[in-house]
C-alpha positions in Angstrom: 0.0 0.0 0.0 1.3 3.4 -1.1 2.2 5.9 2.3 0.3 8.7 2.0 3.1 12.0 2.1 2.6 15.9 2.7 5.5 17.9 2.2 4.9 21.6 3.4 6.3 24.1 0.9 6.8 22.1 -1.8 6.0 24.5 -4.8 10.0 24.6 -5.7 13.8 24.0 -4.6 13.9 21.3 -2.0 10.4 20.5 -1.1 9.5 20.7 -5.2 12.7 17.8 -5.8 11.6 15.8 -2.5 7.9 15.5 -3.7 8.8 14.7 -7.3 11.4 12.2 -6.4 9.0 10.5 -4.5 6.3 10.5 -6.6 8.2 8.9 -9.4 9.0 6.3 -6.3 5.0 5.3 -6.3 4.3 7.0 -3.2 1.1 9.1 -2.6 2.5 12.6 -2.7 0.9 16.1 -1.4 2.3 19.0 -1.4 1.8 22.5 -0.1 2.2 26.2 -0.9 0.8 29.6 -0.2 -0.8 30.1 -3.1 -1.1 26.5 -4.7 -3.2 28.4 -7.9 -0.3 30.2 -9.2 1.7 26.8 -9.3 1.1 25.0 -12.5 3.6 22.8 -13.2 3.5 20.5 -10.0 3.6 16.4 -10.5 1.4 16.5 -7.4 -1.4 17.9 -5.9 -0.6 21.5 -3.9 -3.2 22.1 -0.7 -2.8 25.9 0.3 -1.2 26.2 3.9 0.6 28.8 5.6 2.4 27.4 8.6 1.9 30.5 10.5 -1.7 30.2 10.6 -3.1 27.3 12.8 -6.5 27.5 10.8 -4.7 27.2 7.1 -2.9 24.3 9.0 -6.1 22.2 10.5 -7.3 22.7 7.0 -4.9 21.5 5.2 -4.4 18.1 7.3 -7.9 17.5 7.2 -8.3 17.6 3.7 -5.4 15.3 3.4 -7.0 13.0 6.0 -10.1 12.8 4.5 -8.9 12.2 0.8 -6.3 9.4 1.6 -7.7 8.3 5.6 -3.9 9.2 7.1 -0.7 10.7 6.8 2.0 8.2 7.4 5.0 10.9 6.8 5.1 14.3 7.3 8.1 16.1 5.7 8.3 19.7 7.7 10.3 21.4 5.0 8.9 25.0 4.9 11.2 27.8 5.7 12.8 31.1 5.0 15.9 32.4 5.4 17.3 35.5 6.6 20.5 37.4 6.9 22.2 40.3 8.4 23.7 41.5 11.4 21.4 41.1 14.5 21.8 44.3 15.5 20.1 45.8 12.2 17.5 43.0 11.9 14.4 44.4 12.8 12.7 42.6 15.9 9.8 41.5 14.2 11.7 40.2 11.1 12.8 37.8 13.8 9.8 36.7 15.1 8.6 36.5 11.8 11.0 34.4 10.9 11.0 31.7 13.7 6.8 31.4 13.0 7.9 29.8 10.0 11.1 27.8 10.6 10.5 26.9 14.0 6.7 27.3 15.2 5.3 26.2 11.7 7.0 22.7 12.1 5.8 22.5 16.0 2.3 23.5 14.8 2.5 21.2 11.4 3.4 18.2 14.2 1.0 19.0 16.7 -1.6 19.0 13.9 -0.2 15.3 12.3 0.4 13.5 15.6 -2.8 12.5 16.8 -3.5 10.7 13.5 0.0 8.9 13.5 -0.8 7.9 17.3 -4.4 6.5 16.6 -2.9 4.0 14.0 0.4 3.7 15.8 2.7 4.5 13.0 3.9 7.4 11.4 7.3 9.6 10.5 8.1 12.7 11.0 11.1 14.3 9.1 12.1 17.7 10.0 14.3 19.8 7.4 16.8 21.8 9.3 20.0 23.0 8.1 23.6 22.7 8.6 23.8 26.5 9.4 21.4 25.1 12.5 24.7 23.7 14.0 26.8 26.6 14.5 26.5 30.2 14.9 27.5 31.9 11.9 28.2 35.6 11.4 25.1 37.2 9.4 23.0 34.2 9.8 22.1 34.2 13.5 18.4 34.4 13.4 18.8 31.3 10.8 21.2 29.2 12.6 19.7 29.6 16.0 16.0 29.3 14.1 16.6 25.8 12.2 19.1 24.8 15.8 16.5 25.2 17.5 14.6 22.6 15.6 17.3 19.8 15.6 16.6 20.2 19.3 13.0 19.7 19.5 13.4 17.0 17.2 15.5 15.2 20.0 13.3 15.4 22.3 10.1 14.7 20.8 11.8 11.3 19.1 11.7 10.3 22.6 8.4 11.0 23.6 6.6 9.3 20.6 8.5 6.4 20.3 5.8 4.7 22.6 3.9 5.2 19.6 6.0 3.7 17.2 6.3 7.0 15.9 9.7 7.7 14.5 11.2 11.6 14.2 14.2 12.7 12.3 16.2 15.9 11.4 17.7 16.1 8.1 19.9 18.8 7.7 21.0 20.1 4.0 24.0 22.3 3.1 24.0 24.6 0.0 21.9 23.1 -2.6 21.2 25.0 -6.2 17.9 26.5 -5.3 15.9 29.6 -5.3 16.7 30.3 -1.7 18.6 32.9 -1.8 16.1 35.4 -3.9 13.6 34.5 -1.2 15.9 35.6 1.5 14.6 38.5 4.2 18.2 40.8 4.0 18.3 43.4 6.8 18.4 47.0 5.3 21.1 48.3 5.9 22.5 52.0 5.8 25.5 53.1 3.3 27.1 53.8 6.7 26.4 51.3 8.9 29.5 50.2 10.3 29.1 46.5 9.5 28.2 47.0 5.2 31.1 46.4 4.0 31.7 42.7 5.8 28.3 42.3 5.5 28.4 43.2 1.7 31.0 40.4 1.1 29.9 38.0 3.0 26.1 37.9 1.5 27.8 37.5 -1.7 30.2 34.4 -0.8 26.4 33.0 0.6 24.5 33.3 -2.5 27.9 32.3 -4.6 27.3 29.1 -2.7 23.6 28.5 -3.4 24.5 29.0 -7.3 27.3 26.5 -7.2 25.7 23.8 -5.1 24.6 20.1 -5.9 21.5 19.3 -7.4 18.5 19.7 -4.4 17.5 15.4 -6.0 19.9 15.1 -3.1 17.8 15.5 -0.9 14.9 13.8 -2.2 17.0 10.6 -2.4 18.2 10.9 0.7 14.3 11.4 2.0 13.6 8.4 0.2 16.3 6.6 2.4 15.1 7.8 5.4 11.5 6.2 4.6 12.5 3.2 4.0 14.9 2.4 6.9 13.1 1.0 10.1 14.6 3.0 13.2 15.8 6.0 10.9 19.0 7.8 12.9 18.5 11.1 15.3 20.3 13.2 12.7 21.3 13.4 8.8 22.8 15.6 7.2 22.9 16.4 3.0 25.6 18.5 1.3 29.1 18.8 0.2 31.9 17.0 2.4 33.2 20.0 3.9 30.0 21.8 4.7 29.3 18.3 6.6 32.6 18.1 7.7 32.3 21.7 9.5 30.1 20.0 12.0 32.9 17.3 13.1 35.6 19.8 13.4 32.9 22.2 15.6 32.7 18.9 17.7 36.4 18.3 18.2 37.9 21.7 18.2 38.1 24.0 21.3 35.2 26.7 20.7 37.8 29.5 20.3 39.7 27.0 17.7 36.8 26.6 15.6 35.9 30.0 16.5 39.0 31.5 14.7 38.6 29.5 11.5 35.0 30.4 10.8 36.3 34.2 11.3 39.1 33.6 8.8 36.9 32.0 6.3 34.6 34.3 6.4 37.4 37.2 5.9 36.2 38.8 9.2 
């Protein structure tokens, strides 16, 4: 029998390649997006949700719930990114921005969780980051947003494995998406005292996003995940050395590793 999927934001770059990958896989695949009418070239059906709004979300799992009967996986991959230096970010840009990286998921998990605990079975995959693992200049909101994530993942595995339910993080590196033009960049003055590293740095970012792997990546690696019994705590996605980073962070002394992100980053 085919497992019934939703994949929040799924209208393009990851969530688009995970929900394509598996529907070529024979799975049941549903995806969602703001504004699922302007999206016309989607393998699979798009149900509007915005995982700010707790409504738009009991909505959305209900319809999916009463077309297929149950969600068996849940892929919590909407999100947003934002840059800048947390000093010129405006407050509410922050807030804004944890609704959707961090609440949304919490919400989206809330709304899935009874279903998967009635039938005693279900997956939860949470798409994170590799940013989420260290504090990196320009990217705090981000890093601590998706970190913050990878942490509620660990606990909840722990409190719904008496449900056979299983939870996972999956955390990608730089993948050739559209990310980086749906970016929130704090505006900054000509003579704010942090433009000119800020400047360079936001370039080397979206330098990275242009450059990186295919996002089929990820759906493969979704795919995976799926299909393995007692999936791991944590995966992560990307290039060697972006994966690599999070070893060295783990070995290093803090002002060690400390020193190197300062001199990669030219700061």
């Amino acid at each position: 029998m085919s497992k019934i999927i939703l994949i929040t934001g799924a209208s393009s770059g990851i969530g688009k390649a995970i929900g394509e990958y598996l529907y070529h896989k024979g799975y049941t695949v549903y995806g969602t997006s703001r504004q699922p009418e302007k999206i016309v070239n989607s393998m699979f059906p798009l149900l509007a949700l915005d995982v700010r709004d707790q409504d738009s979300i009991r909505r959305c799992v209900d319809e999916v719930i009463r077309i297929s009967g149950r969600i068996d996986v849940l892929v919590n991959n909407a999100g947003v990114g934002i840059t800048g230096p947390l000093e010129e970010i405006p407050s509410a840009e922050i807030k804004a921005n944890f609704e959707t990286n961090l609440f949304g998921p919490i919400e989206m998990m809330k709304a899935v969780l009874p279903h998967m605990r009635a039938k005693k079975s279900g997956l939860v995959i949470n798409v994170t980051s590799i940013a989420g693992y260290m504090g990196l200049p320009y990217r705090s909101v981000y890093s601590a947003s998706k970190g913050a994530l990878e942490l509620i993942t660990e606990a909840l595995r722990m409190e719904v494995k008496p449900f056979n339910i299983q939870i996972t993080n999956v955390a990608p590196g730089d993948f050739a998406t559209n990310i980086a033009a749906g970016r929130y960049h704090a505006p900054l003055s000509p003579a704010s005292d942090y433009a000119k590293t800020y400047e360079m740095i936001l370039a080397e970012m979206n330098a990275h996003v242009d450059s990186g792997s295919s996002p089929v990546q990820m759906g493969e690696a979704i795919y995976r995940i799926i299909n393995t019994p007692q999936p791991k705590i944590h995966y992560k996605v990307g290039a060697f050395m972006q994966k690599f980073s999070i070893v060295l962070k783990r070995v290093l002394p803090d002002k060690v590793y400390e020193r190197m992100l300062m001199k990669h980053y030219k700061l």
